[in-house]
NUROTI-748675 format. One record per residue: y, x, z of N, C-alpha, C in turn. Coordinates in steps of 0.1 Angstrom, whole numbers, plus 5000, padded with zeros to 4 digits. Each point is the difference from the previous one (the first is absolute). Last residue first. Example, Ala and Ser with C-alpha at 12.3 -4.5 7.8 and 13.67 -1.06 7.14 Angstrom:
// NUROTI-748675
497851285071501150095000501149925008
494350034999501249915000501250095000
//
This chain:
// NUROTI-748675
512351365058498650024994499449904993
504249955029500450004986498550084996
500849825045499950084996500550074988
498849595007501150035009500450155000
495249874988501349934992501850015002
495950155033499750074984501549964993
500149775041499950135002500150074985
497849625001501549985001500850155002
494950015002500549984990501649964991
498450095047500450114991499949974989
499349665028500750065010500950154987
495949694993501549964993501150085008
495450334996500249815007501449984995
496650314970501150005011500149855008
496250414974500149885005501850015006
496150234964501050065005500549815006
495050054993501350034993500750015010
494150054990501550035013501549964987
495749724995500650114996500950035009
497949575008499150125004500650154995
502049495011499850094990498850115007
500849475027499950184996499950064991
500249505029499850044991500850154994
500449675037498849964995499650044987
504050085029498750115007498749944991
505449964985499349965004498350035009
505250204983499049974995499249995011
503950165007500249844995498549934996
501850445004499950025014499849805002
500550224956498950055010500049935012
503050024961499949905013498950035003
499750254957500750015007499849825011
497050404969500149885009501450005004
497350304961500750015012500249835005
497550214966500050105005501250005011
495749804962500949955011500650115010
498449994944499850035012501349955008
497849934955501049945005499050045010
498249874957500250175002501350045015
498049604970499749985018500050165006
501849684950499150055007500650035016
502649754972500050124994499050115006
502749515006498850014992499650174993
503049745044499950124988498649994995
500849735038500849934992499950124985
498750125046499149914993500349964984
502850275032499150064988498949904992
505249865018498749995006499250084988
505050195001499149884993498250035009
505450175006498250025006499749854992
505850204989498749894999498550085007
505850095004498450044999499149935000
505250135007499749894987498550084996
502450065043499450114991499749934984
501549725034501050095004499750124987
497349595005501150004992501150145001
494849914997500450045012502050044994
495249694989501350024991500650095015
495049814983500750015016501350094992
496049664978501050115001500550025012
496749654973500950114995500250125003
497249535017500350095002500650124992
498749484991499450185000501250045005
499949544990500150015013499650164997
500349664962499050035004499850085020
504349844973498749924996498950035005
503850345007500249845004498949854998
499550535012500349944988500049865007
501750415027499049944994500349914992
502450405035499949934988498549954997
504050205040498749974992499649934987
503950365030499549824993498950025000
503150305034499649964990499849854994
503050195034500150114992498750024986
501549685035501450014994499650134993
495849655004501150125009501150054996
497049684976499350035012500650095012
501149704948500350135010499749985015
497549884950500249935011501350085014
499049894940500350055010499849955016
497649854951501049985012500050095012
498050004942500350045018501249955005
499249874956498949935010499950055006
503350164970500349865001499249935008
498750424978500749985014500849915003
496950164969499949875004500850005012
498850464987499549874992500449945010
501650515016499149824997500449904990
499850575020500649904995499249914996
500650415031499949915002500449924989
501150425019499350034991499449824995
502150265037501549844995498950054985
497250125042501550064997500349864993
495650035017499950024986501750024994
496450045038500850015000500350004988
496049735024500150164994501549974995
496449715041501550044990499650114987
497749615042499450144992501650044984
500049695052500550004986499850174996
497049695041500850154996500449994983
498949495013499350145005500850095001
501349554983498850005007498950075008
504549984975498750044995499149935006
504249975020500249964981498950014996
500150115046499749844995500549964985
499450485013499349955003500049805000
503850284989499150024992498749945006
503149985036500449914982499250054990
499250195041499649875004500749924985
499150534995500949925008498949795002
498050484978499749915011500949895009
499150304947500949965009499449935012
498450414965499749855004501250025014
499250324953500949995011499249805006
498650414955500149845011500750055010
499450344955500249955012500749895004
499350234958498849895000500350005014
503750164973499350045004499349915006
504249944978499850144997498550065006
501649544977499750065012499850084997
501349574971499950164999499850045011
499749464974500250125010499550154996
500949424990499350124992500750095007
498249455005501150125005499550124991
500349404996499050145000501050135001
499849375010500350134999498850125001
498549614991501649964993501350115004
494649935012500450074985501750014995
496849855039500249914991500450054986
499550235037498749945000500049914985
503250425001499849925015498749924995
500850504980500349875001499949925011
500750584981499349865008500749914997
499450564987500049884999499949865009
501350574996499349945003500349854995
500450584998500749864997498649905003
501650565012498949914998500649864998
//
């Protein structure tokens, strides 16, 4: 599946491939104050290419990722997971309809009581998602 987006302003635009319409939402305390909520994802690998990239600035958020947004306008981009050279681009951001199921959570154990998915997903707390990665999975 390939996908499209832009930031608000227009000065950067992304062009994507995903092997499949599944969401992942994050509940760490860092995705939540970057967003402002649970970071709604889709995994889009090293599939990732950009316009104007002279107007994302990287942000590195942990010795193991970045983030990324446009410099002019502030959007949100990307979650760069450097070890696996893996981009989650926010779904909002994909101009490619709303065919996109949510099917797993991770920091669970992080997320907040003032607010609930209703779909059962597959759930980890940061405890096993570290766990997951370390791992080599």
């Amino acid at each position: 599946m390939k996908g499209k987006g832009k930031c608000l302003c227009g000065s950067v635009e992304l062009e994507v491939e995903y092997a499949s319409n599944e969401l992942g939402a994050c509940h760490c305390s860092m995705c939540r104050n970057w967003s402002g909520g649970p970071m709604l994802v889709i995994d889009c690998s090293d599939s990732v290419k950009i316009s104007g990239e002279s107007n994302v600035v990287r942000y590195k958020s942990s010795d193991w990722a970045e983030r990324g947004f446009c410099g002019k306008c502030g959007t949100h981009l990307f979650y760069f997971l450097v070890p696996n050279n893996q981009y989650h681009l926010p779904v909002g951001l994909l101009m490619s309809g709303d065919d996109y199921k949510l099917t797993h959570q991770i920091f669970i154990d992080e997320k907040p009581k003032y607010y609930e998915f209703k779909n059962e997903t597959h759930n980890m707390t940061g405890a096993e998602v570290f766990a997951h990665f370390e791992s080599g999975a």
